[in-house]
N, C-alpha and C positions, 0 to 999 in steps of 0.2 A: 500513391505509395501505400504498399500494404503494411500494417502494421506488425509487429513483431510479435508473438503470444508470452506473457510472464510466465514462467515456470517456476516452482518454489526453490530457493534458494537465490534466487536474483536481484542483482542491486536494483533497486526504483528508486527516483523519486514520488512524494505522495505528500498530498494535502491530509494533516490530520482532520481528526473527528470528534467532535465531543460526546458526550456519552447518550445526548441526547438526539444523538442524528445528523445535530448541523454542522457545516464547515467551520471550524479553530479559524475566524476571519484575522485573528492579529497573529497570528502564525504565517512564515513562509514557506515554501513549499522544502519537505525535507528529504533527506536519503537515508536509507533503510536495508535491511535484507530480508525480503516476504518469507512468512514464516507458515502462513495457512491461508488456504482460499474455501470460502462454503457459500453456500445459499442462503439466506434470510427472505424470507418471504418473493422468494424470486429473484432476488437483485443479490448480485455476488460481492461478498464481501473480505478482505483484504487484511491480512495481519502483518504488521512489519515491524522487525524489532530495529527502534535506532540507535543511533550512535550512541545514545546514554542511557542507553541498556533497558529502557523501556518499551512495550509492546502500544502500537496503535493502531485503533483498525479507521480502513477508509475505503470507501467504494472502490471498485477494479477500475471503473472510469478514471477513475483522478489517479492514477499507477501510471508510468511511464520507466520503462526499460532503460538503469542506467549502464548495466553490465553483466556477462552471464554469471553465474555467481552459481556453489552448491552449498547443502547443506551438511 
């Protein structure tokens, strides 16, 4: 099954991030609306604003397509 591509404005869910890189392990996985995608050192990285009105970034990996969504 091919996967869907995110486009900005799209509901995901995502694994937040900590500021130092790693996975928020006592966190579950959340839903959000992507807000920016860029590059970092190669590896694309993922802005989502969530439901409590805070911005989290998280690798595009751990992003999964809840709904089309705009900005």
């Amino acid at each position: 099954m091919m996967a869907k591509t995110i486009h900005l404005g799209d509901w995901v869910t995502y694994k937040p991030r900590a500021t130092n890189g790693n996975t928020k392990v006592s966190e579950a996985p959340q839903v959000g609306q992507l807000i920016e995608q860029h590059l970092e050192n190669g590896t694309t990285v993922n802005i989502v604003h969530n439901a409590k009105g805070q911005n989290d970034w998280t690798l595009a990996k751990h992003c999964q397509l809840v709904k089309r969504g705009t900005l």
